[in-house]
C-alpha positions as CSV (number, residue, x, y, z in Angstrom):
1,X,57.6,95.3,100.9
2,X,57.3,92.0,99.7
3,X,60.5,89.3,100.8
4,X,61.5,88.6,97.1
5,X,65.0,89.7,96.3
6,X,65.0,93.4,94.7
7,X,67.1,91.3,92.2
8,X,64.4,88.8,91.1
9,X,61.4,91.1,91.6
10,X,62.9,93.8,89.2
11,X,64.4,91.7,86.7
12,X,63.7,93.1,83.3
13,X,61.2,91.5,81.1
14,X,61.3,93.9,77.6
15,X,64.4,95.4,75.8
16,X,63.3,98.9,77.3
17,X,63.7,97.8,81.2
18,X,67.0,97.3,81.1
19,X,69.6,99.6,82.4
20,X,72.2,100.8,80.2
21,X,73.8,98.6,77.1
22,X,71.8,100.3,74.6
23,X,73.2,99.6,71.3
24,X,73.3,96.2,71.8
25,X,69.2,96.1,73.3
26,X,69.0,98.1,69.8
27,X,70.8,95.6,67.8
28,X,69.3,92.5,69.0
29,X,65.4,94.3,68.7
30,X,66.0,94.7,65.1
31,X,67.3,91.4,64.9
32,X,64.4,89.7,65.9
33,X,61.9,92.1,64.3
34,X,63.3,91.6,60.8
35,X,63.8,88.1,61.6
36,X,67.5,87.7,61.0
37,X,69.1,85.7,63.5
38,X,72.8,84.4,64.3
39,X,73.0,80.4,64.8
40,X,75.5,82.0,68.2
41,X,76.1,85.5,69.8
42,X,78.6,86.1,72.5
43,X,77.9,88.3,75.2
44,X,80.7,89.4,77.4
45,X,81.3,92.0,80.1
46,X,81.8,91.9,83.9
47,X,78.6,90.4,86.2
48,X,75.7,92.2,86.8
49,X,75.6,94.2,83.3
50,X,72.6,92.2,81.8
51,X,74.0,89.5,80.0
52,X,71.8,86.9,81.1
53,X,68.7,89.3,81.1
54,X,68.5,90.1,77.5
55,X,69.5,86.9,77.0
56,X,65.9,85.8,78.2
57,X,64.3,88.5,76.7
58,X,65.8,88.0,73.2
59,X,64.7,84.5,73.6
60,X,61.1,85.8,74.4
61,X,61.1,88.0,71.2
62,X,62.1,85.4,69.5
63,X,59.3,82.9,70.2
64,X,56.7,85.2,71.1
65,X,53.2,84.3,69.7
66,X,52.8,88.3,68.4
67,X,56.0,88.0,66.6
68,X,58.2,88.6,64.8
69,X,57.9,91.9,66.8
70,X,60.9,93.7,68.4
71,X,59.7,93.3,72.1
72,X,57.9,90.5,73.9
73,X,53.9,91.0,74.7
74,X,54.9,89.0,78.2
75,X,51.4,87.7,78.1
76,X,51.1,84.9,75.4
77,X,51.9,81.3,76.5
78,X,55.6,81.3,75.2
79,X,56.6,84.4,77.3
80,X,55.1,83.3,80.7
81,X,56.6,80.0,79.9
82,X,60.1,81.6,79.4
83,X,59.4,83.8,81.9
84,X,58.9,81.3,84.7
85,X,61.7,79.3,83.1
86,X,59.5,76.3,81.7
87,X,59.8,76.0,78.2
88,X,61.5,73.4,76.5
89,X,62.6,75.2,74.1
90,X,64.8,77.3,75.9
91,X,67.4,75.3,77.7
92,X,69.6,77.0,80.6
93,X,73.1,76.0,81.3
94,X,75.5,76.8,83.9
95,X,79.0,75.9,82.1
96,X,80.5,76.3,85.8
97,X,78.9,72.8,86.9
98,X,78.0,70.9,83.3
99,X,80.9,72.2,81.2
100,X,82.4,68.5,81.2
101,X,82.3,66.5,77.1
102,X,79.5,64.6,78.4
103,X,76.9,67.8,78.9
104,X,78.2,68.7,75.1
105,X,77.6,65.5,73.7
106,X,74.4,65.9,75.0
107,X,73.9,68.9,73.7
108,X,74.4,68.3,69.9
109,X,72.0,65.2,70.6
110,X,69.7,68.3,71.6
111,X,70.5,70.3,69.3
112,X,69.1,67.5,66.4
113,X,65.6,67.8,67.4
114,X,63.0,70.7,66.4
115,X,61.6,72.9,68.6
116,X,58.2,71.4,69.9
117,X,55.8,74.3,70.0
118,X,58.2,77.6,69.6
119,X,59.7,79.1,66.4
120,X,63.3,79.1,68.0
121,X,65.0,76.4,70.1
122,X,67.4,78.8,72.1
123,X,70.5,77.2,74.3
124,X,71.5,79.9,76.9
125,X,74.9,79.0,78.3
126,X,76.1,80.8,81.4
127,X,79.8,81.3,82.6
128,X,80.6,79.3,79.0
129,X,84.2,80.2,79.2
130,X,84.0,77.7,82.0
131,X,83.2,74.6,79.3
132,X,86.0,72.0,78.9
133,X,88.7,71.8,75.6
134,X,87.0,69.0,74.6
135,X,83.6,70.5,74.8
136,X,84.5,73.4,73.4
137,X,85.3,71.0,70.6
138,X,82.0,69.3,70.6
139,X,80.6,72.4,70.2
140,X,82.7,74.1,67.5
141,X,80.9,71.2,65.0
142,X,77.4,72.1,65.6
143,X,78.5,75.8,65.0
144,X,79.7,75.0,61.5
145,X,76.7,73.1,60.7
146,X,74.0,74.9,62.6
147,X,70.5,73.3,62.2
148,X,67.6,75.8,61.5
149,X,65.8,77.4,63.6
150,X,68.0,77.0,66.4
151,X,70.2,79.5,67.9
152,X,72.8,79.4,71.0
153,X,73.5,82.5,73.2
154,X,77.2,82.2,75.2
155,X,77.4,84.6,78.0
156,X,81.0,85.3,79.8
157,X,83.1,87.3,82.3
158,X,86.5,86.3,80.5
159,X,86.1,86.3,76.9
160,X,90.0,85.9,76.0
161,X,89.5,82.1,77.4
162,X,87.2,81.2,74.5
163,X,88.8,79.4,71.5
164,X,89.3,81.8,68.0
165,X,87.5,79.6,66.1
166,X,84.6,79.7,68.8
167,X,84.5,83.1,68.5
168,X,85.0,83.5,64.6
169,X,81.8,82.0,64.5
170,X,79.6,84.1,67.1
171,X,78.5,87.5,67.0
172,X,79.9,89.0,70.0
173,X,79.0,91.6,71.7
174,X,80.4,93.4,74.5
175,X,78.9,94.9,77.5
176,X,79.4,98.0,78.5
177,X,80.1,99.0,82.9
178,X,77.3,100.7,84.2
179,X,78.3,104.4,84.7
180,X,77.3,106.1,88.2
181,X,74.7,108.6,86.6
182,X,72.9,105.3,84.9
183,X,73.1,103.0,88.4
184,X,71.3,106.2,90.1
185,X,68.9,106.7,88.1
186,X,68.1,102.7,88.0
187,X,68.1,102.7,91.6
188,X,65.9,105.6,91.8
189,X,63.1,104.6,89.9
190,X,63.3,101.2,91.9
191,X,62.8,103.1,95.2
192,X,59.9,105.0,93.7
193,X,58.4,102.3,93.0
194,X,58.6,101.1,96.4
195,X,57.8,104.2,97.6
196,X,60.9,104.3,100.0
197,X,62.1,107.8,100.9
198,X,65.9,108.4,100.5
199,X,68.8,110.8,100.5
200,X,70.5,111.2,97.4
201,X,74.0,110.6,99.1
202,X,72.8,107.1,100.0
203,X,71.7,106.0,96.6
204,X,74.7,107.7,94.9
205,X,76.9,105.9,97.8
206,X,75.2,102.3,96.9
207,X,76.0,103.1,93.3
208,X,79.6,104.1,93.9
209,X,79.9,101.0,96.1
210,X,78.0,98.8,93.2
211,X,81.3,99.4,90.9
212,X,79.1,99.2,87.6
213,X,76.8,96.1,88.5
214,X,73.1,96.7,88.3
215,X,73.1,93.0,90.3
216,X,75.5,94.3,92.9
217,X,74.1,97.5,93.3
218,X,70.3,95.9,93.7
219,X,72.0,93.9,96.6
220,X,73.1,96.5,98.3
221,X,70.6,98.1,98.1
222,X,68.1,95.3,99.6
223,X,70.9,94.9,102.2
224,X,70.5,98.6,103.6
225,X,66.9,98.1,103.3
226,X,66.4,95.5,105.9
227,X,67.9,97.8,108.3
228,X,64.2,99.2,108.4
229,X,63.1,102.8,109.8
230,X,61.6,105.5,108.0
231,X,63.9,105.6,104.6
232,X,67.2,105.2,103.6
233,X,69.9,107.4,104.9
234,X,73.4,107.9,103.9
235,X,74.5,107.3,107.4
236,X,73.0,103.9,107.6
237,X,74.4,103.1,104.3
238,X,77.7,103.6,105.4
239,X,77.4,102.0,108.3
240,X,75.9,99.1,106.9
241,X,77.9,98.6,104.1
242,X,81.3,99.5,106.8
243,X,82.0,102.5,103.8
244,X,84.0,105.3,105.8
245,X,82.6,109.0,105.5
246,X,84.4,111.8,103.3
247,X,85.4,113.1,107.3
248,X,87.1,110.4,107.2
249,X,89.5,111.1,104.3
250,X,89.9,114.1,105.1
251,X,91.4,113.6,108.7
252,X,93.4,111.3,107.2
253,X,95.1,113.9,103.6
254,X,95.2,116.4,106.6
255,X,97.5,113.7,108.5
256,X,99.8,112.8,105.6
257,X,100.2,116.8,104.7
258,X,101.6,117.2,108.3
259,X,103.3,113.6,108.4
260,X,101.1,113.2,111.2
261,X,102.5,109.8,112.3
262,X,100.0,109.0,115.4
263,X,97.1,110.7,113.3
264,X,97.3,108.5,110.6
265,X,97.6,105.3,113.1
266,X,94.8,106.2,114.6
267,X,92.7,106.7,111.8
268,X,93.7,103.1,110.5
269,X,92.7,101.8,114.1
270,X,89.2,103.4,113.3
271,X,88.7,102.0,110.2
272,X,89.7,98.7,111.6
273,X,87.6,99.1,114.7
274,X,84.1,99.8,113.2
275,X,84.8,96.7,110.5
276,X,85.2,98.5,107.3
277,X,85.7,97.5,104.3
278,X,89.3,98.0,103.2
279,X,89.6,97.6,99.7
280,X,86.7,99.6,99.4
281,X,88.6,102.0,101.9
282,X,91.6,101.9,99.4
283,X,89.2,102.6,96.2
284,X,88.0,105.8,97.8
285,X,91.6,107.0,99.0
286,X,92.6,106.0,95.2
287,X,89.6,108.5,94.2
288,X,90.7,111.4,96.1
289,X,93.9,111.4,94.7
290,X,92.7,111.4,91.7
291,X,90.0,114.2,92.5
292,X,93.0,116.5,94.2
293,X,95.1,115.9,91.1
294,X,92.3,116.9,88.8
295,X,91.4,119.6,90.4
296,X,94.5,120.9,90.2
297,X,95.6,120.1,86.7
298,X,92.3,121.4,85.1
299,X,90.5,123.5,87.9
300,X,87.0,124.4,87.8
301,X,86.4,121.5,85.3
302,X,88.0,118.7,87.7
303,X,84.4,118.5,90.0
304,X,82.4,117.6,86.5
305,X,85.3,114.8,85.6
306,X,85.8,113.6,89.4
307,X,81.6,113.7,89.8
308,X,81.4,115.8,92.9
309,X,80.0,118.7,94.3
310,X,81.1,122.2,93.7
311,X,81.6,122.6,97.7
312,X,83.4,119.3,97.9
313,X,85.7,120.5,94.8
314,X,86.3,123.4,97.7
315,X,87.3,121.0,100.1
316,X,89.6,118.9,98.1
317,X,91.2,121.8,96.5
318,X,92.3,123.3,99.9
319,X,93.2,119.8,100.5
320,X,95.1,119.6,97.4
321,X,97.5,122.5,98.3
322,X,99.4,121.4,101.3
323,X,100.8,118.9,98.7
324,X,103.3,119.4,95.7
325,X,101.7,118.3,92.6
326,X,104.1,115.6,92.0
327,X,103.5,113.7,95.3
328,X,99.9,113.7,94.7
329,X,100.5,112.3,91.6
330,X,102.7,109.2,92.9
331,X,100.6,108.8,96.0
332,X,97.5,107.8,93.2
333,X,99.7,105.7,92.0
334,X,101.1,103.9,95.1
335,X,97.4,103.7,96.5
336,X,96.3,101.9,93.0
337,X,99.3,99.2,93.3
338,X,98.9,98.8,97.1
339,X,95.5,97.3,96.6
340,X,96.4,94.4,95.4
341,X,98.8,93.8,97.9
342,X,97.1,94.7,100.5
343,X,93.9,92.5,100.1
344,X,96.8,89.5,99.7
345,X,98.6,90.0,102.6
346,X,98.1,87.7,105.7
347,X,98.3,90.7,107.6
348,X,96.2,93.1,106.2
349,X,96.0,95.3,108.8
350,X,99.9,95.9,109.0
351,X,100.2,96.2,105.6
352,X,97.5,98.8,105.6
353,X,99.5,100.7,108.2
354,X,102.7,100.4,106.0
355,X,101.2,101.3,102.7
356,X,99.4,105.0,104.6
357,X,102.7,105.1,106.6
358,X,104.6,105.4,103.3
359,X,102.2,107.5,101.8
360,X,102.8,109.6,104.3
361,X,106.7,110.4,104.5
362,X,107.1,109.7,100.7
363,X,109.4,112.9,100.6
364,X,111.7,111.0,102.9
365,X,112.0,107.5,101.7
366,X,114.7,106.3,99.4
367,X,113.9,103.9,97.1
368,X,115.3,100.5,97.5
369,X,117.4,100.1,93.9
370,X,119.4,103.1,95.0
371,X,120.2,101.2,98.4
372,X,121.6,98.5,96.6
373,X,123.7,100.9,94.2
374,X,125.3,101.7,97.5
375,X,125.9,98.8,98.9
376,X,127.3,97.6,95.4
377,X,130.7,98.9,96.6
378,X,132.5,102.2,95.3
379,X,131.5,101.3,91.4
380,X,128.0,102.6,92.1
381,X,127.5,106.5,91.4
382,X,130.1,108.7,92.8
383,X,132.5,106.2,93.2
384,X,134.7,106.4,90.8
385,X,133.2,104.1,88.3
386,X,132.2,107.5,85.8
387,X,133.6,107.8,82.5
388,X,136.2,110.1,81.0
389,X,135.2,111.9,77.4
390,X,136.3,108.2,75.8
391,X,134.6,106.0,78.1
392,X,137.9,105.8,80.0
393,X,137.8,105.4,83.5
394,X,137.4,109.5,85.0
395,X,139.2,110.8,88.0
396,X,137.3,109.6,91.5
397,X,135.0,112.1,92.6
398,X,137.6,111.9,96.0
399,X,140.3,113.5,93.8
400,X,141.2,117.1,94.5
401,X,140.5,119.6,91.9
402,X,143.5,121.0,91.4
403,X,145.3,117.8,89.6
404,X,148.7,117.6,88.5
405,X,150.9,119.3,85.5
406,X,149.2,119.0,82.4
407,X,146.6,117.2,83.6
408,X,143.1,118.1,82.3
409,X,142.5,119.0,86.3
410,X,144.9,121.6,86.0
411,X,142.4,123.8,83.3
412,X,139.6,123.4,85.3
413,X,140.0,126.4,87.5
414,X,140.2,130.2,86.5
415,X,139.0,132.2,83.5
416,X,140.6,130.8,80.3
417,X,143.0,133.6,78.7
418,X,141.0,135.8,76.5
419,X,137.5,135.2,77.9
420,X,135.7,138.1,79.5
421,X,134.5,137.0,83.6
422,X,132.5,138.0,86.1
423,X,133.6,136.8,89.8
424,X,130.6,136.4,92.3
425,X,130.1,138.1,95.2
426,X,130.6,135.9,98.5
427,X,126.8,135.5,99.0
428,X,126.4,133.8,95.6
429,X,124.5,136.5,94.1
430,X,126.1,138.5,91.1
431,X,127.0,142.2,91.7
432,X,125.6,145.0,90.3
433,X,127.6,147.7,87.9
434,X,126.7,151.5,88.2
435,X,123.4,150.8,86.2
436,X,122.3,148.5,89.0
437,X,122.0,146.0,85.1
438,X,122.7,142.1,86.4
439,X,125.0,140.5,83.9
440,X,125.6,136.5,84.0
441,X,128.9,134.8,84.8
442,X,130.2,131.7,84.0
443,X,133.4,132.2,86.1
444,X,134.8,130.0,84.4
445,X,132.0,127.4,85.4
446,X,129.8,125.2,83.0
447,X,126.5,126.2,82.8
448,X,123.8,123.8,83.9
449,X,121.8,122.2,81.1
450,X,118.8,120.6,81.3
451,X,119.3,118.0,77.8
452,X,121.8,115.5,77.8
453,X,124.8,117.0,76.3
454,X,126.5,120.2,78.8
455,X,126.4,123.1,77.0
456,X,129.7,125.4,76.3
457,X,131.0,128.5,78.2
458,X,128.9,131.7,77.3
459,X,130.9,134.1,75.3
460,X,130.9,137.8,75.1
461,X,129.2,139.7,72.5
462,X,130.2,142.9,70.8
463,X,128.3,144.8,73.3
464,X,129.8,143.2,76.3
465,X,126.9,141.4,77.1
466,X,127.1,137.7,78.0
467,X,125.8,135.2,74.9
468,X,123.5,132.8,76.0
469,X,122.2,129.5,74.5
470,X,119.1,128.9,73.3
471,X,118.4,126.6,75.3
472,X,117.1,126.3,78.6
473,X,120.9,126.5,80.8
474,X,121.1,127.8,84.2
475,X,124.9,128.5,85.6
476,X,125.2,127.1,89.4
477,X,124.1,129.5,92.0
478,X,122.7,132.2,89.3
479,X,119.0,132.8,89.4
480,X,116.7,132.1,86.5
481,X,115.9,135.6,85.9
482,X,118.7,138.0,85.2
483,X,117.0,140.7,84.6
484,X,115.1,140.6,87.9
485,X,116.3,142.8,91.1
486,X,117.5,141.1,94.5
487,X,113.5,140.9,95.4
488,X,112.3,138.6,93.0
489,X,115.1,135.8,94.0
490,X,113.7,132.8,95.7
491,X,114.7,132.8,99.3
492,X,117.0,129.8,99.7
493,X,120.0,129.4,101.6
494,X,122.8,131.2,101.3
495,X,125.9,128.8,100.0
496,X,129.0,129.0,102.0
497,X,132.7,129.7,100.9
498,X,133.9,126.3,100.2
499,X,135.0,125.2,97.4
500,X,135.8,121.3,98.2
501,X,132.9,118.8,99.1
502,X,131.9,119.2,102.4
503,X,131.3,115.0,102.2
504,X,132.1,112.2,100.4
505,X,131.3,113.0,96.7
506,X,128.9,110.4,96.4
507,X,124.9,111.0,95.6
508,X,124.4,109.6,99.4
509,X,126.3,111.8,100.3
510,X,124.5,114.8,98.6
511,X,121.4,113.4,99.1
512,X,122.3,113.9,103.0
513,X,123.0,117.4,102.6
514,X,119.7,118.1,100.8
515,X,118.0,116.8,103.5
516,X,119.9,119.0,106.2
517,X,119.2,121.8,103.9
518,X,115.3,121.1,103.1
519,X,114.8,120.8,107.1
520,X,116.6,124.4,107.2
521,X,113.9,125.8,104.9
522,X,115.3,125.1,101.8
523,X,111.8,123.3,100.8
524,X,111.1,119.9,98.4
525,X,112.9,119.5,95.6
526,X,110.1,117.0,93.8
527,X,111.4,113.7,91.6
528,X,115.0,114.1,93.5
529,X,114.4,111.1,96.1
530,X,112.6,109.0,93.4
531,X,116.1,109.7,90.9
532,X,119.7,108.6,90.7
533,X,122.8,110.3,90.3
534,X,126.9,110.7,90.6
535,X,129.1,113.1,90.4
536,X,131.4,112.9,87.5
537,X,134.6,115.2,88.2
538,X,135.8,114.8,84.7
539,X,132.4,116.7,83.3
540,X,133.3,120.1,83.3
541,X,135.7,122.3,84.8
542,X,134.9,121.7,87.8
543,X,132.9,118.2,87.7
544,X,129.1,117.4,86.7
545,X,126.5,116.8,89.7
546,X,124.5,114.2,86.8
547,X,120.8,113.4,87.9
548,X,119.5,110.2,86.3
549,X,115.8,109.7,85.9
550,X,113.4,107.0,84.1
551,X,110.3,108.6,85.3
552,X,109.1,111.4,82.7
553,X,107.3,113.0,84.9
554,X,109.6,112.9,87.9
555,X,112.6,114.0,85.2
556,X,109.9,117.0,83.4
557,X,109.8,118.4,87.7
558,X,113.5,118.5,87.9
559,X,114.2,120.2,85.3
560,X,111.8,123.0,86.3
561,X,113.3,126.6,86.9
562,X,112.3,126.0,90.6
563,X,113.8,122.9,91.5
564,X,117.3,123.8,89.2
565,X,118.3,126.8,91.1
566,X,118.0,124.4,94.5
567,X,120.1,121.8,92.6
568,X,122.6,124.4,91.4
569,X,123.2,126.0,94.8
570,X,123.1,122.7,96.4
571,X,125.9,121.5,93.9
572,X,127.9,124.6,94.7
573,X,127.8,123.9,98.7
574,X,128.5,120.4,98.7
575,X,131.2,119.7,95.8
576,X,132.5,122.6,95.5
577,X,131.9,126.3,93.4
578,X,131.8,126.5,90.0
579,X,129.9,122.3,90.1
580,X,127.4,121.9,87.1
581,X,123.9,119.9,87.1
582,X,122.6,117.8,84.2
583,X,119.5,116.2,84.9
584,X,119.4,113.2,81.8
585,X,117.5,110.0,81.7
586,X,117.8,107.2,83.1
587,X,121.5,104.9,82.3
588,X,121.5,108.0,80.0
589,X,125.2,109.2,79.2
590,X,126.5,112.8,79.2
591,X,129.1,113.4,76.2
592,X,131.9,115.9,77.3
593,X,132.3,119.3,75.1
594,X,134.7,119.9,72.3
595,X,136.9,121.6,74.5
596,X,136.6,119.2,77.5
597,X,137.9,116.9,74.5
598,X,140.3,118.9,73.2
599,X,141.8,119.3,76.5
600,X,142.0,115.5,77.0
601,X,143.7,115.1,73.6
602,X,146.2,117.5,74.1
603,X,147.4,115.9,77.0
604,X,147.8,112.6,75.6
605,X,151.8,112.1,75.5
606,X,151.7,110.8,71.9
607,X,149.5,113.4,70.7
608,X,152.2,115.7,71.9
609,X,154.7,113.7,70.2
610,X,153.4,113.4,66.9
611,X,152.4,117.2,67.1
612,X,156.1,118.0,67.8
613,X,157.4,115.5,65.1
614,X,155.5,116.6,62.6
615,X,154.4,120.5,63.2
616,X,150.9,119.1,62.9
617,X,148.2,121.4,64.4
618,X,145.0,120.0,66.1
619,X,142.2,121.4,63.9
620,X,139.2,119.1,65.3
621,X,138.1,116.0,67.4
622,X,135.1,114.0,66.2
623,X,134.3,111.0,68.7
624,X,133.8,107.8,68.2
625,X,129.6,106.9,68.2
């Protein structure tokens, strides 16, 4: 094989060699068959799509001795000449190193003179987001007045840097990111042609590794190549390239499933041992979330969108199960942001540790806002900073239920006179009448509701059956399904007798006892640890456990039928029976019922007053907002 670069001995020399960017290969062919060419074009797109390639080869259709034609022969005089990069027609610039007003001043002194034996002078300027302000301006007057028969060709990385009235006057064109199917099958036909043998793995590794440059994918592939031996190998890829193996990741998702702290050290003391690349490392972790989430969003179709093999699909779908859908989900997304900040750090191998490390017992952590809402002092949630049904300062949530005389703590507990109840049995389950038929109870409780607003008692109809809302409302320690026999109930803890908060009636506080009862077997409750929440004793007759999310997709899994039975029974053990759930947005506020608010009216002293003055009669209470 010979020692020229793969890069330089397989650069394209026709519109049809080059990889990929086809509308725009299309587009500029026409352009010079027809002979209609732009004074400038703009070609932008990351490095290694073929910016500067075409750029040659447009300028060898353009002056080539068969033309106009819409590819280059490559064998008259003007193409060898442009080839070899001798013409002097077609003038090269690197913008990085002769962007300064004195190159550009030069350049319109160029740009004055015909060409001397093509039919097109052609200025190719590389990295030209890289030219100086007063450059650019040097160059914005020849683009309003463009001689004949002279055209410039601007190739960037960063188009947003270039002036608007630059651009106004260019055609640009952007160019596309190589895909992975369109890098293999570039790559193959160069090791054909070098008639290298090769495992497919390796080539679609190189590619993967590559990130959408042909140039960086030719490197590598030269790199692995000068390793030697009989052909090229997806072992001696990786282990040239210091890429870890899919064993790899999978030792390490198996690890996290089991919070295996010492298993995921020592996987990181591996990867740092044998020298491997760690933001590449980090890409492909990022890439297996994102195949495990696929997979199990859309199923058999996830191994066509995530490119893999049916029997890796396997693999990453067993994978996929030992997490809740929701952690997968913000482990993508932690692994994504933790790039960055890894690659920064001037420790990168402790903060590699800490970002895998909190990947792992994400469950557990508690985020570090919510930390400072507790150290805030008793204001934060729970502390008796809630709101009464007129933005009033409530009762703390340290009060005791029963309240005083004509207090609206005093109607919190027991069946309003006149309503049909239910009691629950001891174990929190309701009981059964002689036609084994379950029937809700409200017990005098508020139902939990999912929306913002609580939702009023259920009443009883004609038949004796419980009303129910439309919407979705769950009362605290009932299950989902009615209708359903003792079987079909989840099996969670049983809630004890009490009916005062075994704690402080704070969200720590109940955070705490979720995690005593998730290590009894209770199980995850996803979104709570990434939420906020209080408890607001003047919600409801017997106070409002309210769960604040900003996340939509953190707020959509707590309000699943799953995850609000645990809250419900939760609420009931800690603060007390007969506790509601509402589970609102974030900073979102929960306006009281009408007959929360009637209750608070009529225990107003002058309300009284004025009632007894004037044998008025409270008919309705509209608030304010």
């Amino acid at each position: 094989m010979s020692t020229t670069s793969l890069t330089t001995k397989y650069r394209p020399q026709r519109f049809g060699e080059v990889a990929g960017q086809e509308a725009v290969k299309r587009i500029l062919s026409r352009a010079a068959f027809e002979d209609r060419v732009a004074p400038a074009y703009l070609f932008s797109g990351t490095r290694g799509v073929g910016k500067t390639t075409l750029a040659r080869v447009f300028a060898k259709v353009l002056n080539c001795e068969r033309g106009p034609a819409a590819e280059p022969c490559n064998e008259c005089l003007q193409c060898r000449q442009i080839t070899a990069g001798i013409s002097p027609d077609v003038v090269e610039i690197d913008a990085a190193t002769h962007g300064g007003v004195d190159e550009a001043r030069r350049l319109k002194e160029d740009v004055g003179y015909s060409p001397l034996q093509s039919r097109y002078k052609v200025f190719i300027i590389d990295e030209a987001h890289m030219l100086s302000k007063a450059a650019f301006n040097a160059l914005l007057k020849t683009l309003e007045e463009p001689p004949g028969r002279v055209t410039f060709i601007l190739a960037t990385t960063e188009p947003h840097k270039f002036p608007a009235t630059i651009v106004s006057r260019c055609q640009h064109y952007l160019f596309k990111r190589m895909t992975q199917a369109e890098l293999e099958a570039h790559l193959h036909g160069i090791l054909d042609r070098e008639g290298v043998a090769y495992e497919p793995g390796a080539v679609s590794l190189i590619a993967r590794r590559g990130a959408g440059s042909v140039r960086d994918s030719m490197s590598l592939l030269g790199q692995v190549l000068a390793l030697g031996g009989q052909g090229l190998t997806e072992a001696d890829a990786r282990g040239v390239l210091g890429l870890a193996g899919q064993d790899v990741f999978f030792g390490l998702i198996t690890a996290m499933a089991g919070q295996d702290c010492a298993g995921v050290l020592g996987i990181v003391r591996e990867v740092l041992e044998k020298g491997l690349d760690i933001g590449f490392f980090l890409r492909e972790l990022a890439g297996s979330w994102r195949t495990m989430f696929l997979l199990r969003q859309t199923g058999a179709q996830g191994a066509a969108l995530a490119e893999i093999t049916q029997e890796e699909a396997e693999r990453w779908l067993e994978a996929a199960g030992r997490f809740e859908l929701s952690h997968i989900h913000a482990c993508w997304q932690m692994t994504l942001e933790g790039q960055r900040r890894v690659m920064t750090s001037l420790e990168p191998a402790l903060a590699l540790e800490l970002l895998l490390l909190n990947l792992t017992y994400l469950p557990s952590l508690v985020p570090l806002d919510r930390m400072g809402r507790t150290a805030a002092g008793p204001s934060g949630p729970g502390g008796g900073g809630g709101k009464g049904p007129f933005g009033g300062r409530s009762v703390s949530g340290h009060t005791p239920r029963g309240g005083g005389a004509g207090s609206p703590g005093s109607r919190r507990f027991g069946p309003q006179e006149g309503t049909a109840h239910t009691a629950l049995q001891d174990d929190g389950r309701l009981p059964r009448d002689a036609g084994d038929e379950p029937r809700p109870d409200t017990g005098g409780r508020p139902e939990l509701a999912v929306s913002h607003e609580p939702y009023p008692l259920a009443s009883v109809g004609p038949g004796g059956d419980v009303a129910r809302s439309s919407d979705q409302t769950y009362a605290a320690g009932v299950s989902e399904r009615e209708e359903a026999g003792p079987a079909d109930e989840p099996d969670l803890p049983e809630p004890g007798p009490s009916v005062a908060p075994r704690g402080p009636a704070t969200w720590e506080g109940f955070l705490a006892h979720y995690e005593k009862a998730r290590k009894q077997g209770l199980g995850i409750i996803p979104g709570l640890r990434q939420a906020g929440g209080r408890f607001d004793s003047g919600l409801g007759p017997a106070g409002t456990l309210v769960v604040a999310c900003g996340n939509e997709f953190n707020r959509e899994q707590l309000k699943s039928p799953d995850a609000l039975r645990k809250l419900s029974r939760l609420a009931a053990e800690y603060f007390g029976a007969g506790a509601a759930v509402s589970v609102v947005e974030q900073n979102g506020q929960v306006r009281p019922g009408n007959g929360e608010l009637k209750s608070y009216v009529l225990d107003r002293p002058e309300v009284r007053r004025a009632m007894a003055e004037f044998g008025a009669e409270l008919i309705d209470i509209k608030p304010r907002g």
